[in-house]
N, CA, C and O of each residue as an XYZ file, in Angstrom:
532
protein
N     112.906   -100.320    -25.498
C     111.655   -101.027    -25.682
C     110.627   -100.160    -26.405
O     110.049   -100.619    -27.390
N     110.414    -99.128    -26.035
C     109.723    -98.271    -26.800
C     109.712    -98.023    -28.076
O     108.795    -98.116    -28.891
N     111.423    -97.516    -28.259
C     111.791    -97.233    -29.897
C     110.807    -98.574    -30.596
O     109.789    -98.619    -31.287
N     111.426    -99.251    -30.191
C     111.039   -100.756    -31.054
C     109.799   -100.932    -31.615
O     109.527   -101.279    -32.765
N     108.424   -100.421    -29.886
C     107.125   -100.344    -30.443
C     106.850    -99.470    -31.367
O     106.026    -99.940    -32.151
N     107.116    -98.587    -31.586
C     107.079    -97.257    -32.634
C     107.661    -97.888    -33.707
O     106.983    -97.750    -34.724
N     108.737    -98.575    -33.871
C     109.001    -99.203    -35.066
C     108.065    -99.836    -35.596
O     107.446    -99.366    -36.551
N     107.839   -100.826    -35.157
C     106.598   -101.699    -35.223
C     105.214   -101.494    -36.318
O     104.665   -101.923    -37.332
N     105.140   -100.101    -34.809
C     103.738    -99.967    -34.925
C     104.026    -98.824    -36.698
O     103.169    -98.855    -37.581
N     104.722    -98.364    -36.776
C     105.333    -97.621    -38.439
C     105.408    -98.847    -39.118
O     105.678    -98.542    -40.279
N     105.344    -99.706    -39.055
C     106.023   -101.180    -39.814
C     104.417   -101.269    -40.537
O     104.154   -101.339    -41.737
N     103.538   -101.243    -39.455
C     102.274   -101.782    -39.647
C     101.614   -100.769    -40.606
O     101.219   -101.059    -41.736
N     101.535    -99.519    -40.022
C     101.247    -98.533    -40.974
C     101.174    -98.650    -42.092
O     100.095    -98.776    -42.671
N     102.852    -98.628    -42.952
C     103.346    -98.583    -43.762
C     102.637    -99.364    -44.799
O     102.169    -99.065    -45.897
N     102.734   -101.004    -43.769
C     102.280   -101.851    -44.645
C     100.764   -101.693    -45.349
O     100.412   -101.882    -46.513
N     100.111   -101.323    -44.319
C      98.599   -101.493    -44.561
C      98.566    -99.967    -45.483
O      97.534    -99.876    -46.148
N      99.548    -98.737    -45.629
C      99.032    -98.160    -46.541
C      99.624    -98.428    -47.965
O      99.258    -97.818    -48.970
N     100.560    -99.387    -47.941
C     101.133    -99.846    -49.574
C      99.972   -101.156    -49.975
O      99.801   -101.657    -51.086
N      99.366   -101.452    -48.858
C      98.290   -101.856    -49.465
C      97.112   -101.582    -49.755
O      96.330   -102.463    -50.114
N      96.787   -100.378    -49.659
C      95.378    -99.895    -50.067
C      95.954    -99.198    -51.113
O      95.499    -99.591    -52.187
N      96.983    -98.095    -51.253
C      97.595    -97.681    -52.642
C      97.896    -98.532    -53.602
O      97.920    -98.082    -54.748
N      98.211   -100.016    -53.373
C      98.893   -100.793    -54.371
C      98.223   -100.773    -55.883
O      98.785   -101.029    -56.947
N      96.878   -100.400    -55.656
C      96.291   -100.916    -57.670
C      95.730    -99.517    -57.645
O      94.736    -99.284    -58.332
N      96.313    -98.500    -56.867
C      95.643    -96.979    -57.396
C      96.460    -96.420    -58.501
O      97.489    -97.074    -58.667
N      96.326    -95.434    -59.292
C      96.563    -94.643    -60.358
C      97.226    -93.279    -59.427
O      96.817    -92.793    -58.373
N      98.750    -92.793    -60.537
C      98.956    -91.614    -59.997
C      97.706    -90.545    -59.525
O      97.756    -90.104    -58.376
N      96.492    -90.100    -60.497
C      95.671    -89.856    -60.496
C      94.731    -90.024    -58.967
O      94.107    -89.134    -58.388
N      94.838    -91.029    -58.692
C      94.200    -91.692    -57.665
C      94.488    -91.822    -56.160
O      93.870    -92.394    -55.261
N      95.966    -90.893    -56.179
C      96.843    -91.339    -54.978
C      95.891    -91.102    -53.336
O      95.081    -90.214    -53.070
N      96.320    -92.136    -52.549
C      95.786    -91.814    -51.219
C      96.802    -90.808    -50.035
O      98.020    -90.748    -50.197
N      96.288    -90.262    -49.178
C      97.223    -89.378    -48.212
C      97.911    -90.352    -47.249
O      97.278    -90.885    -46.337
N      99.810    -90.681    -47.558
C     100.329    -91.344    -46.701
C     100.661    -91.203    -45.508
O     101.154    -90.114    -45.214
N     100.518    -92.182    -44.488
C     100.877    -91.928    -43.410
C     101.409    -90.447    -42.677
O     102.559    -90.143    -42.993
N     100.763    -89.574    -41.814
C     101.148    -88.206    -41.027
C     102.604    -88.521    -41.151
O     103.013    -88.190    -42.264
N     103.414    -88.983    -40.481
C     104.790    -89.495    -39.814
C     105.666    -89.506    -41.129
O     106.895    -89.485    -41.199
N     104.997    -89.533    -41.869
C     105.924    -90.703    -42.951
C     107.183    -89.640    -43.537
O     108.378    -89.867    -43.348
N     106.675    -88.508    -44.243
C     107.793    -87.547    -44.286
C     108.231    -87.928    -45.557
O     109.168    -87.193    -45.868
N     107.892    -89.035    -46.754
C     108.428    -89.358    -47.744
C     108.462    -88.388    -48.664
O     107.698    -87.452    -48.902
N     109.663    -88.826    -49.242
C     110.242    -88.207    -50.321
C     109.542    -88.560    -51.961
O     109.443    -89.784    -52.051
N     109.115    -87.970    -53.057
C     108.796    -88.740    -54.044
C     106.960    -89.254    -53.841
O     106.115    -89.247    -54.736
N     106.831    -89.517    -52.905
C     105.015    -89.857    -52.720
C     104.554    -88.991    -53.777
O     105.216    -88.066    -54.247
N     103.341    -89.340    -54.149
C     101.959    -88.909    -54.711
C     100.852    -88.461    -53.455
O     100.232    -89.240    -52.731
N     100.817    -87.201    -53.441
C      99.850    -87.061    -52.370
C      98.184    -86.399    -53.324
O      98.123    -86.048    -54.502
N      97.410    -86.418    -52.624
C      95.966    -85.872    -52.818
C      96.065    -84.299    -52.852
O      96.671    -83.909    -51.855
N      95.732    -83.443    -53.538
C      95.820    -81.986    -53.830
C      94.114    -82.144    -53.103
O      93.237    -82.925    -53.471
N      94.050    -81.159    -52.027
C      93.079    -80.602    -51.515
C      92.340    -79.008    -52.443
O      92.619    -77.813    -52.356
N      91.441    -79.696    -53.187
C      91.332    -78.076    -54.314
C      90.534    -76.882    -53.273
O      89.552    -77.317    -52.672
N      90.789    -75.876    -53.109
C      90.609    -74.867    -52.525
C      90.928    -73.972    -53.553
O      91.940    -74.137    -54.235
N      89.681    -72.465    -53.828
C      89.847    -71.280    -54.764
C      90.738    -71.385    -55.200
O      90.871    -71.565    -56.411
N      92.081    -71.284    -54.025
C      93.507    -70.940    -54.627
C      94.168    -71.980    -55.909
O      94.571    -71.669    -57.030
N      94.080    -73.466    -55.155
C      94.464    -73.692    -55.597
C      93.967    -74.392    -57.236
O      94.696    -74.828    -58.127
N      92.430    -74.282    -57.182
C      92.358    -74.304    -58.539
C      92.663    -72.957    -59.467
O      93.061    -73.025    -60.630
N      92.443    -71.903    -58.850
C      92.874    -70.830    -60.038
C      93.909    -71.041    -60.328
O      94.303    -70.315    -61.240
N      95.005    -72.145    -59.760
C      96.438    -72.118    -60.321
C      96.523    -73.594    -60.984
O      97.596    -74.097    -61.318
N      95.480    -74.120    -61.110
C      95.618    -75.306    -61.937
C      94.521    -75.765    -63.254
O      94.516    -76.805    -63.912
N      93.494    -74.391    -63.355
C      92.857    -74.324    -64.229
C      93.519    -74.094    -65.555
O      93.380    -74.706    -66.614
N      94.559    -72.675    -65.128
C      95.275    -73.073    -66.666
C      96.226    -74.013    -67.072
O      96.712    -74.078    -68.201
N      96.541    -74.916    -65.894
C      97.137    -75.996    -66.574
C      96.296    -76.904    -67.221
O      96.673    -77.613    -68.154
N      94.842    -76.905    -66.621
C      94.186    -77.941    -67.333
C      93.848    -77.462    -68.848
O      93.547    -78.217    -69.773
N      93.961    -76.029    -68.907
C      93.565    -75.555    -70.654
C      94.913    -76.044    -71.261
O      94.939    -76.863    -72.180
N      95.917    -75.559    -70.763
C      97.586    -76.069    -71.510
C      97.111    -77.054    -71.848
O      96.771    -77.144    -73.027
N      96.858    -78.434    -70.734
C      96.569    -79.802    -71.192
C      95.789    -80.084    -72.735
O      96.180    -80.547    -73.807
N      94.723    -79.644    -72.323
C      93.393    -80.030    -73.174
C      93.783    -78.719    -74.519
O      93.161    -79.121    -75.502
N      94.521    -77.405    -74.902
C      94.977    -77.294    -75.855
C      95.948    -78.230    -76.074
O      95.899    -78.241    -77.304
N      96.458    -78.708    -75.903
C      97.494    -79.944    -76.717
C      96.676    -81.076    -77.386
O      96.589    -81.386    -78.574
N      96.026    -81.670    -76.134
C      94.739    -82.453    -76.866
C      94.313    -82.348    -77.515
O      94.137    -83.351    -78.206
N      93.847    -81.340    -77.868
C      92.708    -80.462    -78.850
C      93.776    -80.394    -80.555
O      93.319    -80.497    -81.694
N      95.214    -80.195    -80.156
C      95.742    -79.934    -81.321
C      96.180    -81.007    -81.986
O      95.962    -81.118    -83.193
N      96.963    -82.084    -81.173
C      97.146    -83.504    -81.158
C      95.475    -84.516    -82.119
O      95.546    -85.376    -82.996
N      94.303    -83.960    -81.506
C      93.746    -84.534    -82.061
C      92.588    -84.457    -82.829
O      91.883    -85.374    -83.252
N      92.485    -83.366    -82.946
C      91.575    -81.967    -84.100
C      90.507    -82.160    -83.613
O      89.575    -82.246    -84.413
N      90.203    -82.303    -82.174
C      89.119    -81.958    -81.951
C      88.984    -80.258    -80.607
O      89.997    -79.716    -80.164
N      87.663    -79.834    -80.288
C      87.251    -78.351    -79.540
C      87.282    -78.676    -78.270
O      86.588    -77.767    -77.815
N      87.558    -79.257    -77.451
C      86.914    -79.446    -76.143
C      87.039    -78.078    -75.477
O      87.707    -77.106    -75.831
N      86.478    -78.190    -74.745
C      86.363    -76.811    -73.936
C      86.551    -77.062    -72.496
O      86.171    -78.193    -72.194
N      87.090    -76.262    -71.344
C      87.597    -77.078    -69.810
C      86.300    -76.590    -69.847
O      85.764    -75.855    -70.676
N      85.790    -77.188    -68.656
C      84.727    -76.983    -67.625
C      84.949    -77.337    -66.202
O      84.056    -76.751    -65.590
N      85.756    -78.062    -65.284
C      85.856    -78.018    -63.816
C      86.957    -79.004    -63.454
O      87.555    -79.686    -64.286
N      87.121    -79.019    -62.454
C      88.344    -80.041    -62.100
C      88.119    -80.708    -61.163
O      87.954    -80.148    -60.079
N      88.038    -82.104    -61.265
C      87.611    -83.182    -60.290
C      88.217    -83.601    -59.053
O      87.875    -84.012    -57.944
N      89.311    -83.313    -59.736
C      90.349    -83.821    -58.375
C      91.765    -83.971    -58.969
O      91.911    -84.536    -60.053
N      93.124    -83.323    -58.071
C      93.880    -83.842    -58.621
C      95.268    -84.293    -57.307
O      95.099    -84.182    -56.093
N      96.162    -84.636    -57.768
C      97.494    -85.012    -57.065
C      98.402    -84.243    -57.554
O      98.190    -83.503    -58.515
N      99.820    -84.359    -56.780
C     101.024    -83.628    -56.366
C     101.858    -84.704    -56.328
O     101.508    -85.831    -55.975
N     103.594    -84.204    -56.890
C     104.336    -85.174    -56.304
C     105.622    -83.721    -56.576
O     105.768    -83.120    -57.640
N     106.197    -83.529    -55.614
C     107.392    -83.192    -55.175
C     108.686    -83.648    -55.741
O     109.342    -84.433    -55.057
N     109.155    -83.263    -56.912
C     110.161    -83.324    -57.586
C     111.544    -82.357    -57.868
O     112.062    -81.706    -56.961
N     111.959    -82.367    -59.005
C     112.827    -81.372    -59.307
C     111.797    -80.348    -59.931
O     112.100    -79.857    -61.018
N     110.594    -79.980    -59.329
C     109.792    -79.487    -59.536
C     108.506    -80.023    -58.793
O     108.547    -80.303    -57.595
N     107.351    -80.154    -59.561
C     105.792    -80.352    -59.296
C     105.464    -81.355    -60.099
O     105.950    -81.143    -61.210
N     104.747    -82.546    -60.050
C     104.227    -82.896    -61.358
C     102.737    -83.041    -60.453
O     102.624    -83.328    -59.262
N     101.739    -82.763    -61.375
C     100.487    -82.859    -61.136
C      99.759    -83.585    -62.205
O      99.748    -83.607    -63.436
N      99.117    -84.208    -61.154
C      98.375    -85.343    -62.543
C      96.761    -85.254    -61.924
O      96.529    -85.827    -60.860
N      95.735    -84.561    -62.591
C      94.955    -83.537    -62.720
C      93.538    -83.782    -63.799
O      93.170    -83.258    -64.850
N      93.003    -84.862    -62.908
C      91.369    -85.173    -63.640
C      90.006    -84.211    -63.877
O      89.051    -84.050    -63.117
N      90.153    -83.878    -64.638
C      88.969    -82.800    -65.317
C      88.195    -83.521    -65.908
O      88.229    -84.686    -66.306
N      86.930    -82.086    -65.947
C      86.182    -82.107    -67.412
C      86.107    -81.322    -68.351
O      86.261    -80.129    -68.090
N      85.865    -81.705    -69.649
C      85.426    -80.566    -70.680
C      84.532    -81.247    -71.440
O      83.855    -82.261    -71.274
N      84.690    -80.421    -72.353
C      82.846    -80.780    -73.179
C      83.308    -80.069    -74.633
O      84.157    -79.180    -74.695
N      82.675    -80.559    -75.657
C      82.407    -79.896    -77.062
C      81.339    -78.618    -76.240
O      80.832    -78.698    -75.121
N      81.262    -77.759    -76.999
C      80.276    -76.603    -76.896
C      79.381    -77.321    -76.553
O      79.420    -77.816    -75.426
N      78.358    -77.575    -77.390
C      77.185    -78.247    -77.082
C      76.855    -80.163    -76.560
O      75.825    -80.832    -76.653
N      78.233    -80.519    -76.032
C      78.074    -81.888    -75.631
C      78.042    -82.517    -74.897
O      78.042    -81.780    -73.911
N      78.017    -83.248    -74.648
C      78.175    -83.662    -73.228
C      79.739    -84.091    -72.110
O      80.821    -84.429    -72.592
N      79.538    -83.997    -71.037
C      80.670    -83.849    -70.445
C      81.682    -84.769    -70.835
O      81.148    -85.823    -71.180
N      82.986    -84.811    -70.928
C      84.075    -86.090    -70.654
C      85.200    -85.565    -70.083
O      85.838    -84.520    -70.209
N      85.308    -86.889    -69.199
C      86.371    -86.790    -68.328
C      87.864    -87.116    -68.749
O      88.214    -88.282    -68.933
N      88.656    -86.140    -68.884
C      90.124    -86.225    -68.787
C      90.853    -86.173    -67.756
O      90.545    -85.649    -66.686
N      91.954    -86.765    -68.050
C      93.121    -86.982    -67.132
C      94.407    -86.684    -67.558
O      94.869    -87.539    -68.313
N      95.406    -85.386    -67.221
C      96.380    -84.585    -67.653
C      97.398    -84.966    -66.674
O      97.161    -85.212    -65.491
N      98.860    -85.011    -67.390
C      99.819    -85.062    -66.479
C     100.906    -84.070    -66.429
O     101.967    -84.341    -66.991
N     100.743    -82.875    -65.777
C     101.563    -81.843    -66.284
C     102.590    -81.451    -65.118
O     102.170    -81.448    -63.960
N     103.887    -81.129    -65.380
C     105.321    -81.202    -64.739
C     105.338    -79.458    -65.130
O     105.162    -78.716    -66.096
N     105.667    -79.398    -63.702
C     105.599    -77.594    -63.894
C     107.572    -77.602    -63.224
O     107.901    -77.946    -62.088
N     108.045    -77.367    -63.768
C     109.495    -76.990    -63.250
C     109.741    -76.039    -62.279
O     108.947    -75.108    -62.140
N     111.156    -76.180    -61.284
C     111.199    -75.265    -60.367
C     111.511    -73.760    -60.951
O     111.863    -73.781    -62.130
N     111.442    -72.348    -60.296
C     111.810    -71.046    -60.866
C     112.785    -71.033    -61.444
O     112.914    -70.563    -62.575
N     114.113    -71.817    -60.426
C     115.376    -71.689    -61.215
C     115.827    -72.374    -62.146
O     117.025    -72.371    -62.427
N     114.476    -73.442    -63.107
C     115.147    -73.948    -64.144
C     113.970    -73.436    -65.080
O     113.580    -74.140    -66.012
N     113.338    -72.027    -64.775
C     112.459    -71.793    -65.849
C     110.603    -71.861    -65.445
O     109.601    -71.415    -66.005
N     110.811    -72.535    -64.390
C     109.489    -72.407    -63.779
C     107.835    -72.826    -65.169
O     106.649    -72.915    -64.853
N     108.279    -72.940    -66.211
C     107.284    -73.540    -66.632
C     106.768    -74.888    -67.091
O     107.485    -75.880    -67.219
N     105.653    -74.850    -67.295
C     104.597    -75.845    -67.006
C     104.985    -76.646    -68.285
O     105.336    -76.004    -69.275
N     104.942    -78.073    -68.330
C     105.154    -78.988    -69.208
C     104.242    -80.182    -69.388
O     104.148    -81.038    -68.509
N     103.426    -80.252    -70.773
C     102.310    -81.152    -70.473
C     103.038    -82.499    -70.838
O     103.834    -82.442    -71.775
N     102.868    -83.598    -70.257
C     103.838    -84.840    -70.556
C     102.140    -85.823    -71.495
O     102.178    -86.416    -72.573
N     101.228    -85.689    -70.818
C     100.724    -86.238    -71.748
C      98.974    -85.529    -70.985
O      99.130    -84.689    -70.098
N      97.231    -85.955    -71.422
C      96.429    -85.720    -71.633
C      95.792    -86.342    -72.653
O      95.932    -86.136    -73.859
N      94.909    -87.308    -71.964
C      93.763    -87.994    -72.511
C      92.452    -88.449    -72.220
O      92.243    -88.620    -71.019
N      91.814    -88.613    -72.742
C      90.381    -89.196    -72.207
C      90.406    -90.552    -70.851
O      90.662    -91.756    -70.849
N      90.140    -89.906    -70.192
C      89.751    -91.033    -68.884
C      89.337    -92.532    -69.677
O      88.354    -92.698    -70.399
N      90.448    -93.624    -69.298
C      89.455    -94.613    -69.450
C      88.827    -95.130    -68.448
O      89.017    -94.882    -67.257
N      87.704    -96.208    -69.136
C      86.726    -96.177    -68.464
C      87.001    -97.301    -68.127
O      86.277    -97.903    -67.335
């Protein structure tokens, strides 16, 4: 009888969090269920010192590609927020800002796949563009 309620009550969970995720953006992901243990999720990157000093230069990787891709200077300036997903590696999909020297801010959104050590361990930008609005 128990098992069952615990089923249940995971049933309900589940549901009510595929429905608040349903029209979010990798970018955007919400933190699933404690219990859940899934494989493949998009979770919320909590930025702490650490872990932006290790995702600042992915956001320059990003935004140099951008920059070369589309002849324009941007320059990083901070990182808004980003997500995690647990793969044959990392992929992080990683909303910043940068700016022309003298311009005003814009917000990008980078999707960069960092590989595990043993296949090379580096960072791969899959794409980086201007936030739409």
């Amino acid at each position: 009888m128990f098992g069952s309620m615990e089923r249940d009550d995971e049933e309900r969970v589940y549901a009510e969090y595929r429905e608040r995720s349903r029209n979010l953006s990798r970018f955007d992901a919400i933190e699933p269920p404690q219990f859940a243990g899934l494989t493949g999720c998009i979770y919320p990157l909590h930025i702490t010192d650490e872990v932006r000093s290790y995702l600042i230069p992915l956001c320059n990787l990003a935004l140099d590609k951008y920059n070369t891709e589309e002849g324009t200077n941007f320059v990083f300036v901070d990182i808004l927020k980003s997500t995690h997903q647990g793969v044959a590696g990392t992929n992080y999909f990683i909303t910043f800002q940068a700016k022309y020297p003298y311009g005003p801010l814009v917000t990008f959104q980078a999707y960069v796949f960092v590989k595990l050590p043993c296949y090379g361990g580096q960072p791969v930008v899959q794409s980086c563009a201007i936030k739409p609005t």
